[in-house]
VEXDREN-2710 file (C-alpha; in Angstrom, 1 decimal):
% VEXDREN-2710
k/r/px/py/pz
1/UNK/0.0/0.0/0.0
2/UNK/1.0/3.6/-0.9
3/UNK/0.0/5.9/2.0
4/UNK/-0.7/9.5/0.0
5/UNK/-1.4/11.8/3.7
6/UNK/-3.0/14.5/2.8
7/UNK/-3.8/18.4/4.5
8/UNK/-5.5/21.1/2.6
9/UNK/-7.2/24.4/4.1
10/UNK/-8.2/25.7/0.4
11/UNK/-8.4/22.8/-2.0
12/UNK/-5.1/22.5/-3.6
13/UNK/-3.1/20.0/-1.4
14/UNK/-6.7/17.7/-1.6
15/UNK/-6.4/17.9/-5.5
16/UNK/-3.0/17.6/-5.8
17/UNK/-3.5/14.1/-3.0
18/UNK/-6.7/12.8/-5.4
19/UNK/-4.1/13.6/-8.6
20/UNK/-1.3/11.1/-7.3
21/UNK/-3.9/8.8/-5.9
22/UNK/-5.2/8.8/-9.1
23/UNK/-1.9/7.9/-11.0
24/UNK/-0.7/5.5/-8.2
25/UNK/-4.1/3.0/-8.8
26/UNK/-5.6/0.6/-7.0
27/UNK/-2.8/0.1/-4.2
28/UNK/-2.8/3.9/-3.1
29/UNK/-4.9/4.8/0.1
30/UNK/-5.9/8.6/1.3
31/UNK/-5.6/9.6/4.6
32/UNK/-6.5/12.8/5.7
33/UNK/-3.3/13.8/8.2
34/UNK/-6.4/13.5/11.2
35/UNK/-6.9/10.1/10.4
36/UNK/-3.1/8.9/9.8
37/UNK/-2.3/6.9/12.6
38/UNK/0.9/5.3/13.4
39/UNK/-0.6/1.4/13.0
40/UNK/-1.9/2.6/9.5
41/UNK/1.0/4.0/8.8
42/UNK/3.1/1.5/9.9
43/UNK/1.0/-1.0/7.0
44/UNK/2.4/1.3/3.9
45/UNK/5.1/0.2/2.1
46/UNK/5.7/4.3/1.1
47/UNK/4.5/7.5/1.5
48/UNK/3.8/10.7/-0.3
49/UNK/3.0/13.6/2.0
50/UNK/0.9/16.6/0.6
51/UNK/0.0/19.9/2.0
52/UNK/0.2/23.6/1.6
53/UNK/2.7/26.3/2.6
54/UNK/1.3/28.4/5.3
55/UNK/3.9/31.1/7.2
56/UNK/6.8/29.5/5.3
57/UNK/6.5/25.9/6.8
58/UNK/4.5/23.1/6.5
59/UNK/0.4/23.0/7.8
60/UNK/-0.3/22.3/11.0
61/UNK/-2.4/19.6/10.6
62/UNK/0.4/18.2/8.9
63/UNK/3.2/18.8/11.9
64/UNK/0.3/17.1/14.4
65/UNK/0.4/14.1/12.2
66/UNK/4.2/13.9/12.3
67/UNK/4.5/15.0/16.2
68/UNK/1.3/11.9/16.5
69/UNK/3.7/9.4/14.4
70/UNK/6.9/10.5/15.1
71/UNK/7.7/8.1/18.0
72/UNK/5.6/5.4/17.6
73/UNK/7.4/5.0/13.9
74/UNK/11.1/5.8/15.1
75/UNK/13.0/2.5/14.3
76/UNK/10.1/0.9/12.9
77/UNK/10.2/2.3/8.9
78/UNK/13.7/2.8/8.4
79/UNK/14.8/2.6/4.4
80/UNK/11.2/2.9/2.9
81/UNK/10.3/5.4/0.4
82/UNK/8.7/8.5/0.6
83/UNK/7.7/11.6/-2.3
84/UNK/6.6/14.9/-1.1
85/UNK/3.9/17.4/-2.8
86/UNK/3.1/21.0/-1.6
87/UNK/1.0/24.0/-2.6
88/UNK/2.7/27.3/-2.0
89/UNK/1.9/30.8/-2.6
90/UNK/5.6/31.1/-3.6
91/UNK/7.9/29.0/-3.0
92/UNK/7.3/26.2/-0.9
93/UNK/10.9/25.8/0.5
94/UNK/10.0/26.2/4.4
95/UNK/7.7/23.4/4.0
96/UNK/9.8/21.2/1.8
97/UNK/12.7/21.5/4.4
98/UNK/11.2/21.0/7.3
99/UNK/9.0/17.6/6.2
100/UNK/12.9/16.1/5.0
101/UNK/14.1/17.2/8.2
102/UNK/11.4/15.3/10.2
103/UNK/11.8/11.9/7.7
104/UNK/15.5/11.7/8.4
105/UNK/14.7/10.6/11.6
106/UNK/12.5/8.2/10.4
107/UNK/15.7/7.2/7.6
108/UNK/13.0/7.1/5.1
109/UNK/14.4/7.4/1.3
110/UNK/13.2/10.3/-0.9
111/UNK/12.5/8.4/-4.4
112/UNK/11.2/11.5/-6.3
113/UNK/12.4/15.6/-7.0
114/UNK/9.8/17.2/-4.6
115/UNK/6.7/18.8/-6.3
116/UNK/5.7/22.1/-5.3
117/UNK/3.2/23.9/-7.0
118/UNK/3.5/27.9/-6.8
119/UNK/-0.1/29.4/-7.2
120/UNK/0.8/32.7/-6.7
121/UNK/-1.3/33.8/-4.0
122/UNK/0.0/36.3/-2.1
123/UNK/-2.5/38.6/-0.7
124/UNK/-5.0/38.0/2.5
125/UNK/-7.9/37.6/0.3
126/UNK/-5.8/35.7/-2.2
127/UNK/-4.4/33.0/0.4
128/UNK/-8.1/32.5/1.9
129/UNK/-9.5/31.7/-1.0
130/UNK/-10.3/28.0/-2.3
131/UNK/-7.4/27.2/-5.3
132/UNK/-7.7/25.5/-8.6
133/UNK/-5.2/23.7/-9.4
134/UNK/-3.6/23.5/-13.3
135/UNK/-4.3/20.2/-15.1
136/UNK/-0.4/20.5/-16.1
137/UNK/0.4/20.4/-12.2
138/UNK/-2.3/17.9/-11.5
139/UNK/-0.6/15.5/-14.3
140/UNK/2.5/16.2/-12.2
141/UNK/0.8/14.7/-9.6
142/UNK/-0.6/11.9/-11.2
143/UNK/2.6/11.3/-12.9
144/UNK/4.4/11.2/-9.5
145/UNK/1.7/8.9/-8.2
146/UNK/2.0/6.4/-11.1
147/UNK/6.2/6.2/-11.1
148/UNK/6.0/5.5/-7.2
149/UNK/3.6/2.9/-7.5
150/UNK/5.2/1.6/-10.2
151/UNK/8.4/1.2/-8.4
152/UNK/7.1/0.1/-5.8
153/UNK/5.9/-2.9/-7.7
154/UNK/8.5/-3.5/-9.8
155/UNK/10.5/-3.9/-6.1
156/UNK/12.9/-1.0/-7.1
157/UNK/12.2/0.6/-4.0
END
């Protein structure tokens, strides 16, 4: 099982989760990050974690699920692999950072470039509102789903 754990406030991480879901078929589950627990969790052979930038890091949904998992995974998921997708207003490096910095503890092995999808939104009204996201960037995600499914059947990772 692929585990695609998901946060969205506005409705781009939640495409962007259905888009690699999508690609990755009948093996991928989605789990809102509320619902990821560490026994679920601990069932995936690999992970792709999606959620917005908000104030240059990663949601905080998102951080609850890892601070939830962290411990109860530590030593237990060592070497498996693991893709990353995030919406940003700009540039989605806060985010990105911060998510590999929590995995290396977990010694989990990125197998994909992470995906970050810039929408642009930069004011207050902007940022609030609910996002579309591009069918180019949603094939990204699909794309992204279908390679990591893919090697994860195929055994390459």
């Amino acid at each position: 099982m692929l585990a695609i754990i998901w946060h969205s406030r506005t409705g781009a991480s939640r495409a962007m989760a259905a888009a690699v879901a999508q690609g990755a078929g009948q093996d991928a589950v989605l789990l809102a990050a509320a619902e990821a627990m560490p026994a679920i969790l601990l069932g995936a052979r690999g992970y792709v974690f999606v959620c917005p930038e908000n104030l240059g890091s990663m949601s905080g949904q998102m951080k609850e699920m890892f601070d939830r998992c962290y411990y109860p995974l530590l030593g237990r998921i060592e070497g498996r692999p693991y893709a990353t997708a995030i919406s940003a207003g700009s540039d989605g490096a806060g985010a990105q950072a911060q998510m590999d910095r929590i995995v290396t503890g977990w010694r989990l092995k990125r197998v994909a470039e992470p995906l970050i999808v810039n929408l642009g939104a930069q004011t207050p009204e902007q940022i609030r509102a609910e996002k579309s996201v591009s069918e180019a960037d949603l094939g990204r995600c699909r794309d992204l789903g279908s390679a990591f499914a893919e090697g994860l059947g195929l055994g390459i990772f």
